[in-house]
N, C-alpha and C positions, 0 to 999 in steps of 0.2 A: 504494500500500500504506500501512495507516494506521500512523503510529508517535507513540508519546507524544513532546509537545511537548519536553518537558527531555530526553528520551533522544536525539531530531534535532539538539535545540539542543549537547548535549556535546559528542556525536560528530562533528560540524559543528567546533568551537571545539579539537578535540583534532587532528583530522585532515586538516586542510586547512593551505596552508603560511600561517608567522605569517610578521606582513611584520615584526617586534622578533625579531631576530636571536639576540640574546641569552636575551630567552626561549625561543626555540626550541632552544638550547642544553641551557638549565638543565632544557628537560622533558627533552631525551637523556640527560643523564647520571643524571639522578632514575630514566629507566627501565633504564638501565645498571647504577643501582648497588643496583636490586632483582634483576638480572640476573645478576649477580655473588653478589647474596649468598646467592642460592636454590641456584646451581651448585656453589659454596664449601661450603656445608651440603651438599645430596645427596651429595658426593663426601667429604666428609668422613667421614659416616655411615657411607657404603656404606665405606669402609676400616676401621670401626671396628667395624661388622658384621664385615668379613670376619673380621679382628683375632680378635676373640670368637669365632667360628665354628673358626678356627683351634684358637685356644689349648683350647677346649669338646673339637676332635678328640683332642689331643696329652693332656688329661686322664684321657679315656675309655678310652686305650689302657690305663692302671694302675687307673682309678675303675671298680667298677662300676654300670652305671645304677641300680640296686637293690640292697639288703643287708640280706636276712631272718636275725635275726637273734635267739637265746631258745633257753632252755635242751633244750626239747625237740629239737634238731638237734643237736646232741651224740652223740645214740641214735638220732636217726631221721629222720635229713634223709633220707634219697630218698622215704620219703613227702610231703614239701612238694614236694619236686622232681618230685615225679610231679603234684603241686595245680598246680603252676606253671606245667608244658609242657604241661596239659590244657587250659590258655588260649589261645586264638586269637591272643590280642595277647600271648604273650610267647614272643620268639624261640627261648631255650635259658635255660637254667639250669644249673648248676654249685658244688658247695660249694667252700669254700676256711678258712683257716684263717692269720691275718697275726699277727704276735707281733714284737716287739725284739728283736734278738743280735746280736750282735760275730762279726765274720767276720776271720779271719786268713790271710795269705798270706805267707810266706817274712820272717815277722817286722813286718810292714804290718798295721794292724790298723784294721779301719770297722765301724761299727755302723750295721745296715740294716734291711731290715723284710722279714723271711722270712715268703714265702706258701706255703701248704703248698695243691697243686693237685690234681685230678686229671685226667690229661693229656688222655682221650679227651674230656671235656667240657668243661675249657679249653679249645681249641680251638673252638669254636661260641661263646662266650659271651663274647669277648673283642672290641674294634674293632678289635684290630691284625692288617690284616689281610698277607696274601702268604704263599707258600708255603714262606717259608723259617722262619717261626715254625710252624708248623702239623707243619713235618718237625723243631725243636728239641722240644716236644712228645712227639712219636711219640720221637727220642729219650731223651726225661726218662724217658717210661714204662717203657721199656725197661732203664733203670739205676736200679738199688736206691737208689744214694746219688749218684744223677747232683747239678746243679743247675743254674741258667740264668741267668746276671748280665746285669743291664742291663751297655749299653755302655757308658757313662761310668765307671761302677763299675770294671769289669774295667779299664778303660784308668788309673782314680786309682790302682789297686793291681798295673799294669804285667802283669796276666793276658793275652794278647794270643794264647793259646792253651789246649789245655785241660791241667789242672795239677788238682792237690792242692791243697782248701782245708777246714780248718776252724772248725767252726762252735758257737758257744755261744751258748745263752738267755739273756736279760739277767737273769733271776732267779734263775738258776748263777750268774750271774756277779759280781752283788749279795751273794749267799751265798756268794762266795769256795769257789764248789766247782768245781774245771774237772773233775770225772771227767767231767760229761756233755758234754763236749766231744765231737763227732763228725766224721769225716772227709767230704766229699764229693769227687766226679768232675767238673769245671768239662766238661758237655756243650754249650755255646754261650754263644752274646752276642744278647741279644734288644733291640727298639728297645721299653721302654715310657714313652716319648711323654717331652715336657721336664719332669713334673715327676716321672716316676721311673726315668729313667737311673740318677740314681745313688747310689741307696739302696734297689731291689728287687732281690730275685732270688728265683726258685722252685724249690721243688723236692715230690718228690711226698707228698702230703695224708699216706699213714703214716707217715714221716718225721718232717714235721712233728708230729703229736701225740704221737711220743715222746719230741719236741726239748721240745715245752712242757708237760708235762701234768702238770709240776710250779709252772710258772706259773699264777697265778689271772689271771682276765680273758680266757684266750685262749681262745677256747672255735670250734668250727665253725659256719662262718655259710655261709649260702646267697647268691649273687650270679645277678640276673635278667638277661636280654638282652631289652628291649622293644621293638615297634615303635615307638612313639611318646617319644624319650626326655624330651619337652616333660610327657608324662602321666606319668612314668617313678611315682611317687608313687602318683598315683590310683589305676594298675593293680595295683598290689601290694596298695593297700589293697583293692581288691574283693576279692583273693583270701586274706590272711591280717590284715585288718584284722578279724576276729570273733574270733581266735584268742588266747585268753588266754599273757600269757608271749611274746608274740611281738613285735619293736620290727622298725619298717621305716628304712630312712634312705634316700631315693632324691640322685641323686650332686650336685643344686644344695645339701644340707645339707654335705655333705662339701667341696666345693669354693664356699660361701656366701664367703668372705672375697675370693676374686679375681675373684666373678663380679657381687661387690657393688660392687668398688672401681672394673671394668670400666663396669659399667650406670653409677656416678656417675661416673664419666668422662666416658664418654658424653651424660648430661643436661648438664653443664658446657659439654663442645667445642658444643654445639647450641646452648647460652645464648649463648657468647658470639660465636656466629658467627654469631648470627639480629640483635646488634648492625651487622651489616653491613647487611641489608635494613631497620633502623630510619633509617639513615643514608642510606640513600636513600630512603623514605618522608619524611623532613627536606627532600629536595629539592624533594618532590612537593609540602611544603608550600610551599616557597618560588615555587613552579612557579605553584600557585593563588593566589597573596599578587599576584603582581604578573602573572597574567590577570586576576585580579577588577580591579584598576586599570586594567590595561592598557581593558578593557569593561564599565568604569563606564558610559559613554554606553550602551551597547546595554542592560544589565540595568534602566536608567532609563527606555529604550525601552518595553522587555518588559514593566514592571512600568504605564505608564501603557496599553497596550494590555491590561492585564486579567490578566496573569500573576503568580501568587503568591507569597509570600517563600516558600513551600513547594516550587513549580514552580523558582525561583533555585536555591534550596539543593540540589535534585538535577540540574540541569546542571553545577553544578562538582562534586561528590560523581562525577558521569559521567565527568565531566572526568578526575579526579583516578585512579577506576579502572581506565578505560582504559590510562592507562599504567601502572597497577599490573597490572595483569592480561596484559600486552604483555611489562615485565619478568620476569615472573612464569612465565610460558608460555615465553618464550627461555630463563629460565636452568634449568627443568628441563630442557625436550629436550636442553639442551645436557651439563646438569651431568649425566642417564642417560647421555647417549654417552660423556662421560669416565669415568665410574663403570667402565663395563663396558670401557674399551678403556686404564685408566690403565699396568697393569700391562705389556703391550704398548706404548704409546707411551712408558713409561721405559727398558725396555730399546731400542727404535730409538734415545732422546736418550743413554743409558748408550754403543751401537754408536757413534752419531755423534761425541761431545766423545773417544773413544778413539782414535776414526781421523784425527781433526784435529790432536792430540796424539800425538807419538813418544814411548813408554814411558811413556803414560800409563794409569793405572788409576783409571777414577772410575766404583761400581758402584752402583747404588740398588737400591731392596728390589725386585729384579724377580720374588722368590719369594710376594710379597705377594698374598693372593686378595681380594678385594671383592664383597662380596654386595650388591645393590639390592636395596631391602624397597621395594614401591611403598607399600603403608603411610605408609612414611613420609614415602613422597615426594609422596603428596597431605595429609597431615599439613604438612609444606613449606609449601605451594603454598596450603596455607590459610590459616596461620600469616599467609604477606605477605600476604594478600588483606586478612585482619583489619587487618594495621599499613597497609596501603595504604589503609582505608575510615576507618581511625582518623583519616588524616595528612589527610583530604581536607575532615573536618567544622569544622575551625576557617575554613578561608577560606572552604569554604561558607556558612556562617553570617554571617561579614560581608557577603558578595554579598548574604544575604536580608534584611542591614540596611539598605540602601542606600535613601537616599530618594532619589524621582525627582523632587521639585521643585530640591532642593540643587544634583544634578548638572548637570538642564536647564539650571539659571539662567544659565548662562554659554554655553550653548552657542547 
């Protein structure tokens, strides 16, 4: 079978055993510590995915994907609401209505962000999902002046059942007027997500506009459930971006500050963890540095036998891939198997150091999800290839300087 000259010749000088001990060392660890540093990054990633993936869920429970919002929905939101569910691509719709006010309990007083809902449509339009929000809900609706506190909330102001709470607009309460203070019925404790435990609570849409409707600003907005929450933007604009008066904000604007500071996290851990596979590409240089001397004779050989300083240069460049390409392919497969099995082999090593220790407690994130984007793992994978072909062209390039009269003369 025919093969190019310099492709026989690499794979010949990479893969057969070196009788220099020592270099046959230095290519293992060159391809170890591109090994290493591909598994390190994949697995870092995929945490950092999950991470994000997470925290995006725990958002969405209080954000909504979409929020149509202009003055004509004040008088006549269920006609947008009826533009919106005529969509294919948007799940449910729901108005809502969020305003400032001071909530008080038995002399305890927090200022929250009161949603004014409506319950049968809340329910569909929400990510939080289980059946025991979906039955607080069905109860809100059913109480005039119910309301529904996150659980943090309830728990800072010691509510731990349902009780007597009232409630004032922060624009009353700027205006030093409490007549409009009004009583509510504490009908449950609902989870929405880490960042609004503990300063939401709802209760129902007429309510609320009679809480605020002396507030400017507060006015009733429309919230979308999309399929796509990655398009969550696009789709609203097909359906209410022609409509004068009408402002969209899909929830990456709303939530831009954690999902910014997230993504530049992320490009950061990747920077400085792809120094790990430059550190082993260092070795691969070192790897080529002293086989180009170690086959000085033979490249002297090669070259008075009619072989090119071009033909040189891609026998070690071969060389030098191989093992890049060897490190490269071990530390994905290795670093996906850890990716997807991290959270599972913490908790065994979490089991194990507990049962080896009496009244020991040592717990790690075993709640932790990890997403692998292949994406990025052939992103990875190319990345080392690049600093693996980078690392390989300086000793290549002296092999193809090599004269063969210099060498021969002594030999």
């Amino acid at each position: 079978m025919f093969k190019p000259l310099s492709l026989f010749i690499g794979l010949r000088y990479t893969l057969t055993r070196k009788r220099n001990f020592f270099l046959s060392f230095v290519s293992l660890i060159s391809m170890l510590g591109i090994s290493l540093g591909v598994l390190i990054l994949i697995v870092a990633l995929s945490v950092i995915n999950g991470s994000i993936a997470t925290l995006r869920s725990e958002a969405l429970k209080s954000v909504p994907h979409v929020t149509i919002a202009g003055a004509q929905l004040e008088t006549d939101w269920q006609a947008h609401l009826n533009t919106a569910v005529s969509s294919g691509r948007v799940l449910a719709a729901a108005p809502y209505l969020e305003g400032e006010a001071a909530l008080r309990f038995q002399g305890q007083n927090s200022f929250i962000r009161l949603r004014g809902v409506e319950p049968a449509l809340e329910a569909e339009v929400v990510n939080n999902a289980g059946q025991r929000y979906s039955e607080l809900l069905a109860a809100l609706a059913q109480t005039d002046n119910g309301i529904i506190l996150g659980t943090q909330l309830a728990g800072a102001l010691g509510i731990y059942s349902t009780g007597e709470v009232s409630i004032t607009a922060l624009g009353s309460l700027l205006a030093r007027s409490l007549s409009d203070t009004e009583g509510f019925e504490v009908v449950g404790f609902a989870d929405f997500g880490v960042y609004g435990n503990n300063n939401i609570a709802l209760v129902n849409l007429a309510r609320a506009q009679t809480i605020f409707e002396n507030d400017a600003g507060v006015d009733t907005k429309l919230r979308l459930r999309v399929e796509d929450i990655f398009a969550a933007g696009a789709i609203a604009q097909e359906l209410f971006g022609g409509m004068p008066g009408v402002s969209i904000q899909p929830w990456q604007e709303v939530q831009a500050n954690l999902f910014n500071a997230l993504n530049m996290e992320k490009i950061l851990t990747s920077f400085m963890l792809l120094m790990i596979v430059v550190v082993g590409a260092v070795n691969i240089i070192s790897t080529l540095v002293m086989a180009v001397s170690d086959k000085g004779a033979d490249i002297a050989i090669l070259r008075t036998m009619g072989a090119s300083r071009a033909t040189i240069l891609k026998v070690f460049v071969i060389q030098g891939l191989v093992a890049g390409a060897l490190g490269t392919f071990l530390g994905a497969v290795l670093g996906v198997i850890l990716a997807n099995n991290i959270t599972y082999l913490s908790l065994q090593l979490e089991n194990a150091i507990n049962s080896l220790f009496s009244n020991a407690n040592f717990y790690f994130i075993s709640h932790l999800q990890t997403r692998v984007d292949m994406s990025e793992v052939v992103l990875v994978c190319v990345a080392a290839m690049i600093i693996s072909f980078l690392a390989t062209l300086y000793p290549a390039f002296r092999a193809s300087k090599i004269q063969p009269a210099e060498v021969l003369r002594y030999e």
